[in-house]
C-alpha positions in Angstrom: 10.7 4.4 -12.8 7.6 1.9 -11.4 4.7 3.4 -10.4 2.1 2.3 -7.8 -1.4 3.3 -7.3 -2.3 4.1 -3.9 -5.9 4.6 -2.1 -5.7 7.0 1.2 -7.4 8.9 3.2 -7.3 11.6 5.9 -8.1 10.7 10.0 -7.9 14.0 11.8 -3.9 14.6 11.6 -3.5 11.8 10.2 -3.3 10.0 6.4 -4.0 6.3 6.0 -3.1 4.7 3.3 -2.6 1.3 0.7 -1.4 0.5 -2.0 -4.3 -0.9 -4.3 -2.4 -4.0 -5.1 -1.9 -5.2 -1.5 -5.1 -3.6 0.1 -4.8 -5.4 3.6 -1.5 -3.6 4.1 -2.0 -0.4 5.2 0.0 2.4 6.9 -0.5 6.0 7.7 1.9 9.3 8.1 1.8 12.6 9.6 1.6 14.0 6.1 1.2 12.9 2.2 4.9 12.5 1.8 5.7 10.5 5.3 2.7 8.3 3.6 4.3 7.7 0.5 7.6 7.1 2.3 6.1 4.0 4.3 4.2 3.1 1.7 7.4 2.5 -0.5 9.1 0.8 2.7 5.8 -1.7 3.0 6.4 -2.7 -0.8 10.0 -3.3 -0.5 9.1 -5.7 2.4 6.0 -7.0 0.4 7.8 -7.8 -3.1 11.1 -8.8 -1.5 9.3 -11.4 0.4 10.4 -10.4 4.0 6.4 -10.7 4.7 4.7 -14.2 4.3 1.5 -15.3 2.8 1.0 -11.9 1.4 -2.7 -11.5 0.1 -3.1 -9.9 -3.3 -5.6 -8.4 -5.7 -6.6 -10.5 -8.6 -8.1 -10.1 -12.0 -11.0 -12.9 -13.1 -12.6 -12.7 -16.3 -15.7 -14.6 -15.9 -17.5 -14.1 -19.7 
């Protein structure tokens, strides 16, 4: 099984959330788990390319 890493927080209620590869994508749930769900929906959409133009985090080695 693929793993992700993910960056979230908590907002009152709430948790907001990313995944660190796609970090202008973000969503949030009522709990961990509802966070974890949409955040595996929001990569399905972003690797099966059902969302356009989709920014990404890059690696530059520089020396």
């Amino acid at each position: 099984m693929e793993t992700k890493k993910f960056i979230y927080y908590k907002d009152g209620d709430m948790c907001i959330g990313w995944l660190e590869e796609y970090p202008d994508y973000r969503t949030q749930g009522a709990s961990l788990e509802e966070l974890e769900e949409n955040l595996r929906d929001i990569y399905a959409d972003l690797s099966s390319g059902a969302i356009p133009y989709v920014h990404r985090v890059g690696e530059l080695r520089v020396a």
